[in-house]
Structure formats: C-alpha cells, structure tokens
C-alpha positions in Angstrom: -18.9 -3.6 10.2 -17.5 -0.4 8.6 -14.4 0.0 7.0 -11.4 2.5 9.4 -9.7 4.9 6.9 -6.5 6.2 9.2 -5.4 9.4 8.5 -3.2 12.1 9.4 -2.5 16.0 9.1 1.4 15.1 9.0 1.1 13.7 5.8 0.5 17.0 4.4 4.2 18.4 5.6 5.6 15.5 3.9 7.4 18.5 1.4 9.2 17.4 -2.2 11.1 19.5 -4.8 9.1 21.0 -7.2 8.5 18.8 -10.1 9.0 15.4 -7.6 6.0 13.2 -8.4 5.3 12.2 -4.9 3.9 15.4 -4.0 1.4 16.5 -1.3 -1.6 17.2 -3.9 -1.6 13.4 -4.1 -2.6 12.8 -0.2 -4.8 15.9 -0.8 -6.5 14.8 -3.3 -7.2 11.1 -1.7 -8.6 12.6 1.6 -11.0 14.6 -1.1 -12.4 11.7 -2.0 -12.7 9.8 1.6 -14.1 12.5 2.8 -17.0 13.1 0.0 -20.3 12.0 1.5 -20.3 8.9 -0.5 -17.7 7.6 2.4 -19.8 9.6 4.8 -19.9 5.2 6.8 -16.3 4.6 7.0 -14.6 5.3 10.3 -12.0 8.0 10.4 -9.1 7.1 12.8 -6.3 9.4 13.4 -3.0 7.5 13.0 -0.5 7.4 15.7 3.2 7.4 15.7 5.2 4.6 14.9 7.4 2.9 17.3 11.4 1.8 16.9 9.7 -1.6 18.1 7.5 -1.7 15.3 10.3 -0.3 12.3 12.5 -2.9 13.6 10.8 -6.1 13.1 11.7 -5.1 9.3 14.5 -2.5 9.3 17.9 -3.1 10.6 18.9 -0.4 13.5 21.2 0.9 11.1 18.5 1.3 8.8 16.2 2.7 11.5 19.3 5.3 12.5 19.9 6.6 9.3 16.5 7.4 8.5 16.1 9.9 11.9 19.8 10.8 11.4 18.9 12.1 7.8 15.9 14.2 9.1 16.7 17.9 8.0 15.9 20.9 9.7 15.3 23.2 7.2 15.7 22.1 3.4 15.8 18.7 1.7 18.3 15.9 2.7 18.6 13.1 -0.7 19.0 9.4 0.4 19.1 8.6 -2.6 18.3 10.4 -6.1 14.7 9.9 -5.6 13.8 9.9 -1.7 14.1 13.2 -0.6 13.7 14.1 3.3 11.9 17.4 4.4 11.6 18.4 8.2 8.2 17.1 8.2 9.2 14.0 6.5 10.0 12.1 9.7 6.9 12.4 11.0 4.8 11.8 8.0 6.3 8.4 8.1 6.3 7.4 11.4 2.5 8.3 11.4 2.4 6.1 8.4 4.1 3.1 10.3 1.7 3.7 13.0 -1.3 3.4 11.2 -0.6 0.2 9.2 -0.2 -1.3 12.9 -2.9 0.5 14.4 -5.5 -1.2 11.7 -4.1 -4.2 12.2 -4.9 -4.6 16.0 -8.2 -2.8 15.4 -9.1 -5.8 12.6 -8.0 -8.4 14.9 -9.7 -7.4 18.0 -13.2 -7.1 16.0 -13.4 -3.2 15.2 -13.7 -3.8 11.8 -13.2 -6.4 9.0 -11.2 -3.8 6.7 -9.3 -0.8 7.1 -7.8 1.7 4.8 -4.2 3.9 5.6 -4.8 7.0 3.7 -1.1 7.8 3.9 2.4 9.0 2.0 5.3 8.6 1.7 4.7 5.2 0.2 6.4 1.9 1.8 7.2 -1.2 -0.2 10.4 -0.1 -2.0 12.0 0.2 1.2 14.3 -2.9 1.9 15.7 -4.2 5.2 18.3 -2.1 5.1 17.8 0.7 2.2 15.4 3.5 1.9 14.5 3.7 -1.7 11.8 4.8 -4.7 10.3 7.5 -2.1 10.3 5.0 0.3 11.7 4.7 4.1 10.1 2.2 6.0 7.8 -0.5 4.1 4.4 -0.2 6.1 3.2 -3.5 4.7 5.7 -5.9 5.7 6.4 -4.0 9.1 2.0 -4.5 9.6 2.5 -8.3 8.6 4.9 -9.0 11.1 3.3 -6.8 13.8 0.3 -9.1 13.7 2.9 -11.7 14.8 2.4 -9.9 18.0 -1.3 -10.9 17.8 -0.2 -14.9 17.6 -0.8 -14.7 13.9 2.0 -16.6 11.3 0.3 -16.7 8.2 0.2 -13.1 6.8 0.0 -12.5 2.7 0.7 -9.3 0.9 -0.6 -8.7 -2.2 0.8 -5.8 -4.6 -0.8 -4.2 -7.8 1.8 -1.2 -7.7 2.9 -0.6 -11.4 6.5 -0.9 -9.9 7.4 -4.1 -8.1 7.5 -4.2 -4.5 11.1 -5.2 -4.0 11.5 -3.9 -0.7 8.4 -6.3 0.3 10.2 -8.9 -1.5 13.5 -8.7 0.0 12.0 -8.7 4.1 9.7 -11.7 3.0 12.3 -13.7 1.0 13.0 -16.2 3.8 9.6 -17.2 5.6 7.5 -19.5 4.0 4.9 -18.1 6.6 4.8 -14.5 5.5 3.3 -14.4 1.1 3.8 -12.1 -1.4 2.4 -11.5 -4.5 3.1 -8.9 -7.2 1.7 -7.8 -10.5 3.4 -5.1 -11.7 5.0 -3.7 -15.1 8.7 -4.9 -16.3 10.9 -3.9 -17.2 10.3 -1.0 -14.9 11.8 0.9 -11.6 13.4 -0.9 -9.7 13.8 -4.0 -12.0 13.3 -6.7 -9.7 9.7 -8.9 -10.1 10.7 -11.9 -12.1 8.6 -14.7 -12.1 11.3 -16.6 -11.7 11.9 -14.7 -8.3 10.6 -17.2 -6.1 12.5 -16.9 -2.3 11.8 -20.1 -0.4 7.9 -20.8 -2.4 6.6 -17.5 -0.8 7.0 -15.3 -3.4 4.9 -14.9 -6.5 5.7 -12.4 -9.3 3.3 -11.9 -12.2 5.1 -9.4 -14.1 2.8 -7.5 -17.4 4.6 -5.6 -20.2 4.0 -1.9 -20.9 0.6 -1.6 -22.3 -1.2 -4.5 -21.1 -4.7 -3.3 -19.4 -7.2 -4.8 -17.9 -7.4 -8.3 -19.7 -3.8 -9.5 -19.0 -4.2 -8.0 -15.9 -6.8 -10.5 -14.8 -5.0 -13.4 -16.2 -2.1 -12.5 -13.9 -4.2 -12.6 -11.0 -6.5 -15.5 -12.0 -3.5 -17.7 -13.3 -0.8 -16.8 -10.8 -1.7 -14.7 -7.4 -5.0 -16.0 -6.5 -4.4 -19.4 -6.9 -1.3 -19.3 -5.0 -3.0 -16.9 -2.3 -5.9 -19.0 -1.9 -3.6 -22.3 -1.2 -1.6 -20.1 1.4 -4.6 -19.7 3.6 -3.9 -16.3 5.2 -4.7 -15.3 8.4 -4.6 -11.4 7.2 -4.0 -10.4 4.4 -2.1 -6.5 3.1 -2.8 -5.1 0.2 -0.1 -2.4 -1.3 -2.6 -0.8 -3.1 -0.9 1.9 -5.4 -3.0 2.9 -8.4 -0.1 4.0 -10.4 -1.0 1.1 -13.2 -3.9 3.5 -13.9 -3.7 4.7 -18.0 -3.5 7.8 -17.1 -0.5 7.9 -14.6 3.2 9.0 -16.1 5.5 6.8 -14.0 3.9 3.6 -15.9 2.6 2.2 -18.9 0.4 -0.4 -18.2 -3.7 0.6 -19.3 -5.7 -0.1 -15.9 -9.2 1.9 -15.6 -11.4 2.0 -12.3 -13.1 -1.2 -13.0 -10.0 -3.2 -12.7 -8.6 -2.3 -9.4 -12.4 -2.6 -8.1 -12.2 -6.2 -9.8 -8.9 -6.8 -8.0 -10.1 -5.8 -4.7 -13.7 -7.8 -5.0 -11.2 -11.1 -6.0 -9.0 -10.2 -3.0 -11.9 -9.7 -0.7 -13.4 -13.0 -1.4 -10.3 -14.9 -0.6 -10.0 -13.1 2.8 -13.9 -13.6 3.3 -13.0 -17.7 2.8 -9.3 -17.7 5.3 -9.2 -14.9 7.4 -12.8 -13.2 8.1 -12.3 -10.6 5.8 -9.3 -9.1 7.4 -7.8 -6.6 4.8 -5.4 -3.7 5.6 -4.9 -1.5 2.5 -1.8 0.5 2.3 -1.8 3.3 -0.2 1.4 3.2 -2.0 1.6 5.0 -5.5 -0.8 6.6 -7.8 0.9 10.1 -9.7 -1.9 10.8 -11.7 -4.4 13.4 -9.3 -7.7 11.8 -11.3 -6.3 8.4 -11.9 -5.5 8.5 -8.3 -8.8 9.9 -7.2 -10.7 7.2 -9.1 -8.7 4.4 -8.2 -9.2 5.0 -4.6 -12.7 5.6 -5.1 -13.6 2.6 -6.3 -11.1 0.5 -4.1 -12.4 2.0 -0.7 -16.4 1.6 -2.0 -15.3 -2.2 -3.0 -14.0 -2.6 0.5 -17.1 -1.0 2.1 -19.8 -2.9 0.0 -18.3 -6.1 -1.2 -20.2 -7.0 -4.3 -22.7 -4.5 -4.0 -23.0 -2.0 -7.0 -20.0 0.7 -7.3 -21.8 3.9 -7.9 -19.8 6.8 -9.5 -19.7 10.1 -7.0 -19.6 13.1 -8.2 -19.8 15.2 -5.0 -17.0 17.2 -4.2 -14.9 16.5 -0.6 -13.3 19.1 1.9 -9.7 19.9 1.1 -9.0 18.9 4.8 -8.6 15.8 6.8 
C-alpha cells in the first residue's frame, strides 16, 4: 500500500523572527522534496484541524487555554524565550494535531501501512502542561493516545531528535502501556534524556555525546531501543523523526549522514512489520539545516515507501508549493 504524506498550506503562515531557526524555508523546503517525482506514489492528504478532544488527551485545559489565549493578532506573542506565536501560528498547529490523528485512523482502518505528517511547528518538547523548544502541543503522544480510541493500548514512540523528547517523556511517564524511546545528544536543550530516566519501565533513553555519528548511533539503537521496542510488542508505533542529528545542522553536534536515519527507519520498520502490520506514523519534528533537512527526509520517506529496496539519490527538483 502507499505511504499518505499529510500536508497543509497553514504551515507556511506559521511566521518566526528573523534569525529564529524554526523558520518557514524548513516546511518549504520538505514539501520540495515530497513533491519531486521520485515521491510521485505517496498519497497526498490535506490535514485537518485538530480538535480540543484530541489536545486534551495530553494537554491539560489550562494548557489547551493558554495556547488559543496567546494567539496574536498582529505581531509575535513569546511563551517562552524560544516559542514565539504569530497569527497564523494557531492554525499551523492545530492542522498539525489533526494530521498525526488523521494518519492514525487512516493506518488502522487499512488505507495505508505508513504515513508521513509533513508538518511545523514541531511537537515533542511540549509537556502536559508547558509549551516549550518551539513546541505547543506534542503531536506524537496526542496520536498515541488517539489510537486508544481505535481499542489500541500498546502504542511506542520512538525519537531520533538531536534534542530529547521531554515533553513525550513527561505525558508517557506513568503508563506502562504507552513506550518511549529516545536517542538524542546530551548534554543538550532541554537536558532531560538520562538513561537513568526510566518512568514506570516505559521509558528508554539512549543518550550520545556531541560528536558521535553514525557508529554509536547504531549501538544506541541496537543495544538499547530496539531491544526494548521489540519486547514491548507495539500495536503502532510513532516515530518523532527530526533530522536535526544531521552533521550539518547548527542546533547539534552529533555527525549523522543520510544513510543513518535510512538505517534507523529500515530497523524501525522491521519491528513494526513483526507487532503491528507495519503501522508507522512519522512526525516531522526538527531538522535546521535546509540540505541536511532535505536529505534526511528524503531518504526517510523513500525507506518508508520501499522497505529494503535500494534508496536511490534524486536529483530532480520539486514545486515550491504544496
């Protein structure tokens, strides 16, 4: 079956100060690439809005209210030093909410084995109660526990963000039914990720030091996530896929190239191939480096398209439209 890529003009009004790495050239620049013939099979979905419903099986209403109370009219409006509000923020994220749950119920009523949310603002530093990081409402865990709706329990998120996922973290701390795994630099933003970070068994942190690449990357996985993901048994499994571990990106220092977050997704897919019928939803989460971005995408959505077959390169040019 082919993979859905959900998408959505709204992320383009999404606006930042100048200088603010999570900047609109970045969504730009991954509907290029999804939109280049070589992903002329995937299945473009527009995303719909997000539902109160939906934000509050992981947000508290407080949370919820300050998020649409903070929406500007004109201008910018800080929640914190970092996650800046513009008046097409709002809808940018509820969009962003929408889709996560929209490939969800698309996945498990047979439409499709994977699906892809080509999205911003990112999601998983956003805690139960905190927008953070350039995050307001984490899209992964809200999508794990809207397939709860579906009869589902077991739900895993797995997270190669170069910054841990602490606001995943924090809504899955105390269900052993909902996983999350994490490879990510430390010390780093926000500085949470310890292995010895554990919640209730459900949580497993393999955390790499600033320069490590694609070798101690692998161990990570190998040694700590897979093993634990593959015991867990998960009947879906999200992946916060943020490509910001890339060499090239300037918010981190690990040394990741293509071939490793295709490696990563090939590892990931085979586990959900084994528990879950292959259901994957990938969340786009960071990436700050236009090419690093543009490759790790690339390679991610072709490795969720093809499996195992060969990754070509693609040098053809996409639309600068979704």
């Amino acid at each position: 079956m082919p993979t859905l890529i959900y998408s959505h003009p709204a992320c383009l009004a999404h606006e930042t100060p100048a200088g603010h790495p999570e900047r609109i050239d970045r969504i730009r620049t991954v509907h290029q690439v999804i939109r280049s013939p070589l992903f002329r099979a995937t299945i473009h979905r527009e995303a719909p809005l997000g539902t109160q419903k939906q934000i509050l099986l992981a947000h508290t209403e407080e949370h919820y209210q300050r998020v649409l109370a903070a929406a500007p009219e004109t201008g910018f409006e800080y929640l914190d030093a970092d996650t800046v509000m513009s008046p097409g923020t709002l809808p940018a994220v509820l969009r962003s909410v929408g889709a996560a749950c929209a490939a969800v119920d698309a996945l498990i009523e047979g439409e499709a084995e994977n699906a892809f949310i080509a999205m911003r603002p990112p999601g998983h530093h956003a805690e139960h109660n905190r927008a953070m990081g350039f995050c307001f409402f984490n899209h992964a865990a809200i999508a794990a526990l809207h397939a709860r709706s579906h009869g589902l329990s077991r739900v895993a998120v797995v997270d190669f963000d170069v910054h841990h996922g602490n606001g995943t973290q924090d809504i899955f701390w105390s269900d052993k039914d909902l996983f999350y795994g994490s490879t990510h630099q430390m010390p780093l933003y926000p500085g949470t990720g310890a292995s010895s970070e554990t919640g209730v068994g459900n949580i497993f942190n393999a955390p790499l030091k600033a320069g490590d690449g694609g070798a101690e990357f692998k161990i990570a996985m190998e040694s700590v996530i897979l093993p634990a993901l593959n015991l867990f048994e998960p009947e879906l499994l999200i992946i916060s896929a943020g490509f910001d571990a890339h060499v090239r990106d300037p918010l981190g220092s690990l040394e990741l190239v293509e071939e490793d977050f295709a490696w990563a997704t090939l590892q990931l897919m085979e586990i959900a191939d084994t528990h879950c019928g292959g259901k994957i939803v990938s969340v786009l989460e960071g990436g700050y480096d236009l090419q690093g971005l543009a490759g790790g995408v690339g390679v991610h959505v072709q490795a969720l398209m093809h499996g195992s077959a060969i990754l070509d390169d693609d040098d053809d040019e996409g639309e600068d439209e979704i």
